[in-house]
C-alpha positions in Angstrom: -92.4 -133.3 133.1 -93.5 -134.1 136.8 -92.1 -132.3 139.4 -91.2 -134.0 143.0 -90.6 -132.5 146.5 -86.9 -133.5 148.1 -86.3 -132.7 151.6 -83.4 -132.8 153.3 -84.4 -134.1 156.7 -82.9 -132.7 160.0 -82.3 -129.1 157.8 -85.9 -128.2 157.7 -85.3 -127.7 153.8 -87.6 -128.3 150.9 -87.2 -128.1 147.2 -89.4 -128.8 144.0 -87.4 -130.8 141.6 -88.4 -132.0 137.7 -87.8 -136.0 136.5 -85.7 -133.6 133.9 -83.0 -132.3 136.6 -80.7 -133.1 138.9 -81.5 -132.7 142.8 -78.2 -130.8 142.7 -79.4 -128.4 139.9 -82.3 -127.5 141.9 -80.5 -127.0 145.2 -78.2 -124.6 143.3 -81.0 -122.9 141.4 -83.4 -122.3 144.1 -80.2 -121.2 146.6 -80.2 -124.1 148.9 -76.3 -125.2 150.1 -75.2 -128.5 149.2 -71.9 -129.8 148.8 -70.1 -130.9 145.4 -67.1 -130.6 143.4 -66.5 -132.5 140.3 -70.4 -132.5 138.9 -70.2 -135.4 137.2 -70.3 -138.7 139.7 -66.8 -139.2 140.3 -65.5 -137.5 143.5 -69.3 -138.2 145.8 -68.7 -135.3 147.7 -73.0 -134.6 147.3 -73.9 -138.4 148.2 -76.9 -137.9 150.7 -78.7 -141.0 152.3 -81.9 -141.8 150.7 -84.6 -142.1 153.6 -87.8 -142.3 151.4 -88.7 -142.3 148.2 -86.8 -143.4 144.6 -84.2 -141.5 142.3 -83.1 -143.0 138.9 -78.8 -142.5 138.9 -77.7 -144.7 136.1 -74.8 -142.6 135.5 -73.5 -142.9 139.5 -70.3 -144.2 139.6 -68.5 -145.3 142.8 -71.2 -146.8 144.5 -71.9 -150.7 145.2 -75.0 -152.1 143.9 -75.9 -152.1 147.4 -75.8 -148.2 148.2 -76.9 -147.3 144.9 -80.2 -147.8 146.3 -79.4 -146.5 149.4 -77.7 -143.6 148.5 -77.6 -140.7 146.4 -75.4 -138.7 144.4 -77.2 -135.4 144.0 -75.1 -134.5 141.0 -76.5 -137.5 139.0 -79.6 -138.1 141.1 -83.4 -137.1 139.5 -86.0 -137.8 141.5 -88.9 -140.9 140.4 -90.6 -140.1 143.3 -91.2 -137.6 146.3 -87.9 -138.3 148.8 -86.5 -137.4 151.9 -82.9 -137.1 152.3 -80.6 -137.3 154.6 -76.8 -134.5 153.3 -73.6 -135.4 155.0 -74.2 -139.4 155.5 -71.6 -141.0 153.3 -71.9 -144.5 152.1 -70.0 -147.7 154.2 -67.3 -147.8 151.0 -66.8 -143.6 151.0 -66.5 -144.4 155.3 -63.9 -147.2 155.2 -62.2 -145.7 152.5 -61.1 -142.4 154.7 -60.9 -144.2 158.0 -58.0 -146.3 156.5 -56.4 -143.4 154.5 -56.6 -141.4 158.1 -55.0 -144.4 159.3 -52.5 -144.5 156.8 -51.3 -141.1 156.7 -50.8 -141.6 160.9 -49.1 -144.8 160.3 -46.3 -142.8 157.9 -46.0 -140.2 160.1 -44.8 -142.3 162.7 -41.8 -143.6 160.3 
């Protein structure tokens, strides 16, 4: 087992975290707030932008090819590699997707 430090950059917060685990197992183990709700890749409430370093995430659903290396999903995400990243930066697909149901639901109200 090697262990890897994640921080979450512009939070000032640093956590040790095993090939073995999650990032978001570790978070919630050692008391440090991150967001989530399903637990299992599918709703990418816990993406985080991956500054530096590598995670493995074969499981991460929802993600292009693209942001899969860009981005994690802390549920699914175990670290390869010390990282830095970055909480609350969604992916361009997770973006466009509520700026055009935000647009949508205005759109309907108008009828």
């Amino acid at each position: 087992m090697t262990e890897y430090t994640v921080e979450f950059v512009g939070a000032g917060e640093t956590i040790t975290v095993s090939d073995k685990e999650t990032i978001l197992s570790a978070c919630i183990e050692q008391g440090i707030a991150q967001e989530y709700s399903c637990r299992v890749g599918m709703c990418l409430a816990c993406s985080a932008e991956i500054i530096e370093g590598d995670v493995a995430q074969p499981a991460a659903r929802g993600f292009t090819e693209e942001e899969r290396e860009n981005y994690a999903l802390t549920c699914m995400a175990r670290p390869q590699s010390d990282l830095k990243l970055e909480r609350g930066v969604y992916p361009p697909s997770i973006e466009n997707d509520a700026t055009s149901g935000t647009a949508d639901t205005a759109s309907a109200a108008d009828d």
